[in-house]
Backbone as XML, in Angstrom:
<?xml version="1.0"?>
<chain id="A" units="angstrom">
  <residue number="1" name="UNK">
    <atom name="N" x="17.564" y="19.655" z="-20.349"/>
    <atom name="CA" x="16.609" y="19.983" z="-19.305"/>
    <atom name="C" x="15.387" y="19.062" z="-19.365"/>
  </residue>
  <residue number="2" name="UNK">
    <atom name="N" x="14.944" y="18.847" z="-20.719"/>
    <atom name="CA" x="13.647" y="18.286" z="-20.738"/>
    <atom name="C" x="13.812" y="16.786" z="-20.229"/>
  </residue>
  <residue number="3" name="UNK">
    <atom name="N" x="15.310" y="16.087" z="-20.187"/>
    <atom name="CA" x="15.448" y="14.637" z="-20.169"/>
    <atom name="C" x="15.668" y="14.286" z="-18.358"/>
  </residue>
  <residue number="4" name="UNK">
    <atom name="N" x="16.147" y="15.732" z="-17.352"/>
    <atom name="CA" x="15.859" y="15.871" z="-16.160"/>
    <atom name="C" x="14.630" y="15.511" z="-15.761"/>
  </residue>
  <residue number="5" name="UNK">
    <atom name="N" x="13.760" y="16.524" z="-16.564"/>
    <atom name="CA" x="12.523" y="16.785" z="-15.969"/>
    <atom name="C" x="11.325" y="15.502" z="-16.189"/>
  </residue>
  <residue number="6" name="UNK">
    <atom name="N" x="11.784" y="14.692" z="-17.394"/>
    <atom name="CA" x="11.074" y="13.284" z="-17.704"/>
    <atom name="C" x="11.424" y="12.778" z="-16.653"/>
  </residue>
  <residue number="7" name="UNK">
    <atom name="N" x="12.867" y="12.082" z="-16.449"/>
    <atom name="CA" x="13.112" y="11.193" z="-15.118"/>
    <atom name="C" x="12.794" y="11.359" z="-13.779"/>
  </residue>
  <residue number="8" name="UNK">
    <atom name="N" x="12.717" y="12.741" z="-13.570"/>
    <atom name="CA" x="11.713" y="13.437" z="-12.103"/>
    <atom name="C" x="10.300" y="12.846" z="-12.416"/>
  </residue>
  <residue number="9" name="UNK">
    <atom name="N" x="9.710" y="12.738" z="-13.437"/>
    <atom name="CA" x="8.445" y="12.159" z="-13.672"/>
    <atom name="C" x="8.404" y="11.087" z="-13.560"/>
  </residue>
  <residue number="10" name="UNK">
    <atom name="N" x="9.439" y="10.522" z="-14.030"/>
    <atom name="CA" x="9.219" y="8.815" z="-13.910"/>
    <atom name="C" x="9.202" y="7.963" z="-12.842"/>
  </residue>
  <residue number="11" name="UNK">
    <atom name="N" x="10.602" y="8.500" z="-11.891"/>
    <atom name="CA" x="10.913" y="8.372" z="-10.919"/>
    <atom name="C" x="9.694" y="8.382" z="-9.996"/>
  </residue>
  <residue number="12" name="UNK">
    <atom name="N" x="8.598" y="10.140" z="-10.060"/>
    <atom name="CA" x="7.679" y="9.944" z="-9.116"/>
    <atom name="C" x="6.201" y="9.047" z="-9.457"/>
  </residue>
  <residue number="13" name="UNK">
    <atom name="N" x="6.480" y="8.772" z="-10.885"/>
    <atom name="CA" x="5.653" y="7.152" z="-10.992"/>
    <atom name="C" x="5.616" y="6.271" z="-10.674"/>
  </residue>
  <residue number="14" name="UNK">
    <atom name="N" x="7.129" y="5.819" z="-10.615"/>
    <atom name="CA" x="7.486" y="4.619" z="-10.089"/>
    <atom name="C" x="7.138" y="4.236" z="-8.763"/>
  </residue>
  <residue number="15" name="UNK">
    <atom name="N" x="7.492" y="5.703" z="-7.833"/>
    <atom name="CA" x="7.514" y="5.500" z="-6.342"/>
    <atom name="C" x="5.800" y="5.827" z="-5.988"/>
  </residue>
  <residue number="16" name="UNK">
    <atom name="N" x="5.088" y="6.387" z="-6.437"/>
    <atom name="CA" x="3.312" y="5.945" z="-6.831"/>
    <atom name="C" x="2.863" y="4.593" z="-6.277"/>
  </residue>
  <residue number="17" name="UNK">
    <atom name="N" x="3.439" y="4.138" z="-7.933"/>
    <atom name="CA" x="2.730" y="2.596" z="-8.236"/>
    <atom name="C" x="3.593" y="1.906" z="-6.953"/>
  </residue>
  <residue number="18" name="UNK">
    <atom name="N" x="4.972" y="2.111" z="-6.618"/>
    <atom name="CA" x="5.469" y="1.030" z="-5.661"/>
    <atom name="C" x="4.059" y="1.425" z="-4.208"/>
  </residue>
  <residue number="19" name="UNK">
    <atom name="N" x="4.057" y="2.462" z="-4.154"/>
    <atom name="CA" x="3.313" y="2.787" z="-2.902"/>
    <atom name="C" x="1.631" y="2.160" z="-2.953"/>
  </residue>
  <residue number="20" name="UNK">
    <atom name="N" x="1.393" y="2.484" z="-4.513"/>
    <atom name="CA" x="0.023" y="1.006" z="-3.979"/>
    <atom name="C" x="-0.002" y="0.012" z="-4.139"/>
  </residue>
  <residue number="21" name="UNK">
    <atom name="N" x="1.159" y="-0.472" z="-4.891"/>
    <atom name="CA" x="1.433" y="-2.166" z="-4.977"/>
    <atom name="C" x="1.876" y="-2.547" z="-3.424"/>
  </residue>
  <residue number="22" name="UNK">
    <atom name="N" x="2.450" y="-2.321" z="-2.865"/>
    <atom name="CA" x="2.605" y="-2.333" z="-1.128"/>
    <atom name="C" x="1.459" y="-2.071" z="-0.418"/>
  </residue>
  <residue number="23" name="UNK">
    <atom name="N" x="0.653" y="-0.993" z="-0.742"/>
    <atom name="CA" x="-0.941" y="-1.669" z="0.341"/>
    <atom name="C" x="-1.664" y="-2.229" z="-0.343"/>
  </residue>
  <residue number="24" name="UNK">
    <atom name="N" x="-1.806" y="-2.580" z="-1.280"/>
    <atom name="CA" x="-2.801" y="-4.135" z="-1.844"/>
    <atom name="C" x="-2.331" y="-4.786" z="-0.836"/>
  </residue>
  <residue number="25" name="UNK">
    <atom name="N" x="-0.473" y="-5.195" z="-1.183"/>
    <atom name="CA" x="-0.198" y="-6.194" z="-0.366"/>
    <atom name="C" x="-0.743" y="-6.151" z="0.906"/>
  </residue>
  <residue number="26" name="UNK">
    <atom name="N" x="-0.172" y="-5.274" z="1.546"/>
    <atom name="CA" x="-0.463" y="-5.062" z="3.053"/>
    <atom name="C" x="-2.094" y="-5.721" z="3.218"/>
  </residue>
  <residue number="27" name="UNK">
    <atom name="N" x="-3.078" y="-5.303" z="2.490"/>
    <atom name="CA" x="-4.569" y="-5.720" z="2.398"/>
    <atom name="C" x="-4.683" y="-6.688" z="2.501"/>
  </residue>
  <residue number="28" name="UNK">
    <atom name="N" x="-4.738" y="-7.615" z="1.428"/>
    <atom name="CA" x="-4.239" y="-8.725" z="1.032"/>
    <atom name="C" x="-3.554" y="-9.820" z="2.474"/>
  </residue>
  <residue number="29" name="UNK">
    <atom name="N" x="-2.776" y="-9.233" z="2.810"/>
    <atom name="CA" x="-2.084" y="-10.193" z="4.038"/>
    <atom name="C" x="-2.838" y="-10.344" z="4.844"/>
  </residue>
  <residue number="30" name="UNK">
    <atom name="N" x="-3.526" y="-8.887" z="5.165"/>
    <atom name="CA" x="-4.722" y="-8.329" z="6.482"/>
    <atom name="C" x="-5.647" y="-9.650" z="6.451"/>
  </residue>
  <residue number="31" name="UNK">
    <atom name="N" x="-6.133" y="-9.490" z="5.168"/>
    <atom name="CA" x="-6.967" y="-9.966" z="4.963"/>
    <atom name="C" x="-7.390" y="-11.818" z="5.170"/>
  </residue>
  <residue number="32" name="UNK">
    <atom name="N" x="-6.029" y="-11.974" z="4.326"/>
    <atom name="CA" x="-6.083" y="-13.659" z="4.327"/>
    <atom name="C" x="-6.078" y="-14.088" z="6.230"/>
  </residue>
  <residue number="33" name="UNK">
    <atom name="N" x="-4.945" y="-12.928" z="7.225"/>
    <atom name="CA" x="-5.112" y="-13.378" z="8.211"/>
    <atom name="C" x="-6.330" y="-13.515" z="9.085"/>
  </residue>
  <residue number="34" name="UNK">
    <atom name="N" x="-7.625" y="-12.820" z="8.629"/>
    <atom name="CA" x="-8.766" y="-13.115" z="8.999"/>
    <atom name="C" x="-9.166" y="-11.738" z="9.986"/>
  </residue>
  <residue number="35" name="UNK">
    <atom name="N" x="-7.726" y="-10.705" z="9.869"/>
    <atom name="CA" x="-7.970" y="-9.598" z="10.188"/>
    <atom name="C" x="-9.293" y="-8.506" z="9.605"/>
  </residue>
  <residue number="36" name="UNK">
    <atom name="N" x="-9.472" y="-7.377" z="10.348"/>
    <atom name="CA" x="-10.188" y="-6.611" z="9.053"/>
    <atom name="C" x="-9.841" y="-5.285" z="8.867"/>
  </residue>
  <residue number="37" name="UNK">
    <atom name="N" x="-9.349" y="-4.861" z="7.335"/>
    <atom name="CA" x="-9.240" y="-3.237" z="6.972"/>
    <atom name="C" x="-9.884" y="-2.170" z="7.405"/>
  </residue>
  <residue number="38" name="UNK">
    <atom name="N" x="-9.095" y="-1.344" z="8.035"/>
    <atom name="CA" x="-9.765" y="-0.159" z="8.114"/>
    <atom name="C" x="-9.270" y="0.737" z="7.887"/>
  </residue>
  <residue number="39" name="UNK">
    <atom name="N" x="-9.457" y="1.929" z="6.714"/>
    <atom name="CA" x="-8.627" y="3.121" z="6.793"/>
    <atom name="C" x="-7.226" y="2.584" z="6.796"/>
  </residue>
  <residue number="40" name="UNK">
    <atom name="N" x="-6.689" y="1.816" z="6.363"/>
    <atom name="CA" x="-5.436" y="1.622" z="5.894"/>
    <atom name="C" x="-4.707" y="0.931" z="7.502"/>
  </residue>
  <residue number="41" name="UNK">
    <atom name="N" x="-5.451" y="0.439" z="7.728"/>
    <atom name="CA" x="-4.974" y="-0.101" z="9.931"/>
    <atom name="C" x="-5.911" y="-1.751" z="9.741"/>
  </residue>
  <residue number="42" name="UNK">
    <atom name="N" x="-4.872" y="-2.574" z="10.308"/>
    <atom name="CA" x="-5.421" y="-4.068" z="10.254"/>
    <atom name="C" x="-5.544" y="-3.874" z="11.183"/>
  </residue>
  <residue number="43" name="UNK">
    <atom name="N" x="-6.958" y="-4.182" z="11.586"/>
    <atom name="CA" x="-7.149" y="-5.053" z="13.017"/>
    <atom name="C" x="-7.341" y="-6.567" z="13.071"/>
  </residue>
  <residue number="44" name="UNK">
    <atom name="N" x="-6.204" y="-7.134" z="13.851"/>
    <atom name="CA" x="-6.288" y="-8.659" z="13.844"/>
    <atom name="C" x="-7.204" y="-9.089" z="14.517"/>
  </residue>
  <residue number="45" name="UNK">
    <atom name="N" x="-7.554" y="-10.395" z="13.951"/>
    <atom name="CA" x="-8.807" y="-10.930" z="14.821"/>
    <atom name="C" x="-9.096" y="-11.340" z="16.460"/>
  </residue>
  <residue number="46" name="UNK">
    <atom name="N" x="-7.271" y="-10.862" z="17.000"/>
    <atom name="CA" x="-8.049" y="-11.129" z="18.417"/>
    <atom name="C" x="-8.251" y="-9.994" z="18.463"/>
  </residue>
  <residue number="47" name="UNK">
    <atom name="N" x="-8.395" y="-8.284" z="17.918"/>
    <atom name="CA" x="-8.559" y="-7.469" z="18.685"/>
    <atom name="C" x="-10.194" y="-7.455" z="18.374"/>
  </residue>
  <residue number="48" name="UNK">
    <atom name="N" x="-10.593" y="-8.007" z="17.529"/>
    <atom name="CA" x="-12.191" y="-7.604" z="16.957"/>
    <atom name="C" x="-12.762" y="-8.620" z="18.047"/>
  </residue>
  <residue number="49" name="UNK">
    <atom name="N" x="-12.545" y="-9.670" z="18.619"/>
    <atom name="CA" x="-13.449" y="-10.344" z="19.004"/>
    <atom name="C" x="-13.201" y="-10.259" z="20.872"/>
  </residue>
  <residue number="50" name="UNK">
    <atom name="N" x="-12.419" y="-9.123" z="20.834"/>
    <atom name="CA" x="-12.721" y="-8.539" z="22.438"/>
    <atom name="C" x="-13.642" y="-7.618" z="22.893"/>
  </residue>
</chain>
């Protein structure tokens, strides 16, 4: 039971860390494109400069 209940743990670590290693990225991309973050929503730079 206890070796279930580790891998249910691990498992929901794993899928955690994958979930903020994917919005850095996402940031990160936003970012270099000259877009800007908000609340987890890129706005690209043609929408800011309308």
């Amino acid at each position: 039971m206890f070796r279930l209940l580790r891998t249910l743990i691990l498992v929901m670590f794993a899928f955690v860390a994958g979930m903020l290693y994917e919005r850095q990225g996402r940031q990160e991309t936003c970012e270099a494109g000259g877009g800007l973050w908000i609340e987890d929503i890129c706005l690209a730079s043609e929408m800011i400069n309308e």
